[in-house]
KOLLO-585164 format. One record per residue (C-alpha): residue number from 1; x negated, y, z negated. Coordinates in nm, 2 decimals. Example, Ala and Ser with C-alpha at 12.3 -4.5 7.8 and 13.67 -1.06 7.14 Angstrom:
residues 2
<1, <-1.23, -0.45, -0.78>>
<2, <-1.37, -0.11, -0.71>>
//
This chain:
residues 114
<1, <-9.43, 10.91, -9.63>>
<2, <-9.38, 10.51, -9.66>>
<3, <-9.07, 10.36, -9.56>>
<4, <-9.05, 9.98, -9.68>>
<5, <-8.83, 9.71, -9.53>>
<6, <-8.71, 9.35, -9.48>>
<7, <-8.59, 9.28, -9.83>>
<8, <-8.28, 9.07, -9.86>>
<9, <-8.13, 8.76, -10.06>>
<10, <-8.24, 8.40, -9.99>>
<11, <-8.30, 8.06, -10.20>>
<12, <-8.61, 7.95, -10.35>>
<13, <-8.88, 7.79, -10.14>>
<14, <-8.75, 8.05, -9.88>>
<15, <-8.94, 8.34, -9.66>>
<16, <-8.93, 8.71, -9.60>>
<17, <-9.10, 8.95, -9.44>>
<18, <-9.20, 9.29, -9.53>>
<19, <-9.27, 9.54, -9.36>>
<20, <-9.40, 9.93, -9.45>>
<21, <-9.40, 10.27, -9.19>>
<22, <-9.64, 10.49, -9.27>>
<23, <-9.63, 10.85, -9.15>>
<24, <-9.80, 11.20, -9.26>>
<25, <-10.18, 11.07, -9.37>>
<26, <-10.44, 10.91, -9.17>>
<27, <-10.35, 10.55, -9.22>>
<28, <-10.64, 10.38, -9.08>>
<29, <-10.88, 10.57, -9.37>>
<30, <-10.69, 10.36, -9.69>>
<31, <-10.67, 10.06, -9.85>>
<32, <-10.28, 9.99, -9.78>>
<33, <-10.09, 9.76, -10.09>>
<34, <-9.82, 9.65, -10.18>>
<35, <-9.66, 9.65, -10.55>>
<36, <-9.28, 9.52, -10.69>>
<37, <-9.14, 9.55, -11.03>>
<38, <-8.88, 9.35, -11.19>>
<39, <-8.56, 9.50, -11.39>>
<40, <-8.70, 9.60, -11.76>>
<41, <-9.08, 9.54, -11.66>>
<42, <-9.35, 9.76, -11.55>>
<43, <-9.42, 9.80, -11.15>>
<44, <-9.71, 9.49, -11.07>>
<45, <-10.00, 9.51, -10.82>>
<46, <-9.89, 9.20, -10.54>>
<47, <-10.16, 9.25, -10.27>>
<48, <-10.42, 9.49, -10.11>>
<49, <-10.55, 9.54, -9.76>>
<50, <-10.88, 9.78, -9.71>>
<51, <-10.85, 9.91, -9.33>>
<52, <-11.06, 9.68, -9.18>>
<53, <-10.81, 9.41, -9.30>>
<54, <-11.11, 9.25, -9.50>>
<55, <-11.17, 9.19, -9.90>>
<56, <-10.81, 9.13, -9.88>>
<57, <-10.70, 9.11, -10.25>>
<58, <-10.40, 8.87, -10.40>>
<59, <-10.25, 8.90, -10.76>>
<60, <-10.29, 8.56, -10.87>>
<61, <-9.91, 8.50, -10.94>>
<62, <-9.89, 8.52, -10.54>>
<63, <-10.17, 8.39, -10.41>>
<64, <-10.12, 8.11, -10.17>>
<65, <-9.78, 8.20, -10.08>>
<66, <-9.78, 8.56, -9.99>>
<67, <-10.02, 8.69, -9.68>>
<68, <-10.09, 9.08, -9.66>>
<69, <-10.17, 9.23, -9.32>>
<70, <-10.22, 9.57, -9.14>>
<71, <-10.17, 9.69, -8.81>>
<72, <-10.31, 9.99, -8.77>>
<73, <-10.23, 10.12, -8.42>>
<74, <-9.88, 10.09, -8.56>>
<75, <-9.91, 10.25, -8.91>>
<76, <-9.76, 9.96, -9.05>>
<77, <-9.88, 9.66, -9.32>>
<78, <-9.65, 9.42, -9.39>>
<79, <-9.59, 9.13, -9.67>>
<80, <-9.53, 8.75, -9.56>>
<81, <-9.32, 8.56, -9.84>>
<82, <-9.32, 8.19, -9.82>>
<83, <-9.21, 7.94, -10.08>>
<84, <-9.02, 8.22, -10.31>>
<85, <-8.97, 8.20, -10.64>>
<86, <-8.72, 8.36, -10.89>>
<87, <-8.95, 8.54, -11.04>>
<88, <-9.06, 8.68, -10.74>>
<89, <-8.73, 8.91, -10.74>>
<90, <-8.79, 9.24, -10.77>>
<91, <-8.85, 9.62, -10.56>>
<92, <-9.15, 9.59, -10.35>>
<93, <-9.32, 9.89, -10.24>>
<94, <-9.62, 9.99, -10.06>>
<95, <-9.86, 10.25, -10.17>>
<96, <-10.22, 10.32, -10.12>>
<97, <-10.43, 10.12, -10.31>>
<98, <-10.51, 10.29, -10.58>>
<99, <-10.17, 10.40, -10.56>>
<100, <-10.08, 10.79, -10.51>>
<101, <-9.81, 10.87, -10.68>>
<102, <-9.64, 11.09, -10.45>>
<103, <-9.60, 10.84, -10.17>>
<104, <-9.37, 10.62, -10.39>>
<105, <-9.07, 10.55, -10.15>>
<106, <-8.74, 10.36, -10.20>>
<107, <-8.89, 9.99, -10.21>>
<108, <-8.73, 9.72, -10.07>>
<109, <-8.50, 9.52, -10.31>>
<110, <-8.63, 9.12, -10.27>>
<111, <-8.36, 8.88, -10.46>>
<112, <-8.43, 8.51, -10.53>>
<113, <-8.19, 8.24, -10.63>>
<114, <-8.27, 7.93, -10.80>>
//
């Protein structure tokens, strides 16, 4: 199970965190990501984490601005947002990465004004 958080509303050029709880598989064993998609468009690879928190992989559109990490004593990776764009709105969710389509949880709605 994957519970994502910390979504909310701010301006562009603004910061959020995410954050995902993971329960129910052996968390330390898999590459953790993180994945968003936008009203009318498909669901986007955003970032990846392998366990040792190395090889860490960016789509290019957030490269730069968005940091992926992993704690692993807590079950939990988590997304830091800086400078946000408008186009960055959308549902983020984490997943294994490749993703397994059962863990697909809620997402966390992110909302950017211009």
């Amino acid at each position: 199970k994957l519970i994502e958080s910390g979504g909310g509303l701010v301006q562009a050029g603004g910061s959020l965190r995410l954050s995902c709880q993971a329960s129910g598989f052996t968390f330390s064993s898999y590459t953790m990501g993180w994945f968003r998609q936008a009203s009318g468009k498909e669901r986007e690879f955003v970032a990846s984490v392998p366990w040792a928190g190395r090889d860490i992989r960016y789509a290019a559109s957030v490269k730069g601005r968005f940091t992926i990490s992993r704690d692993n004593d807590k079950n939990t990776i988590y997304l830091q947002m800086n400078s946000l764009k408008p186009e960055d709105t959308a549902i983020y969710f984490c997943n294994r990465d490749p993703p397994e389509n059962s863990l697909w949880g809620q997402g966390t709605q992110v909302s950017v004004g211009s």
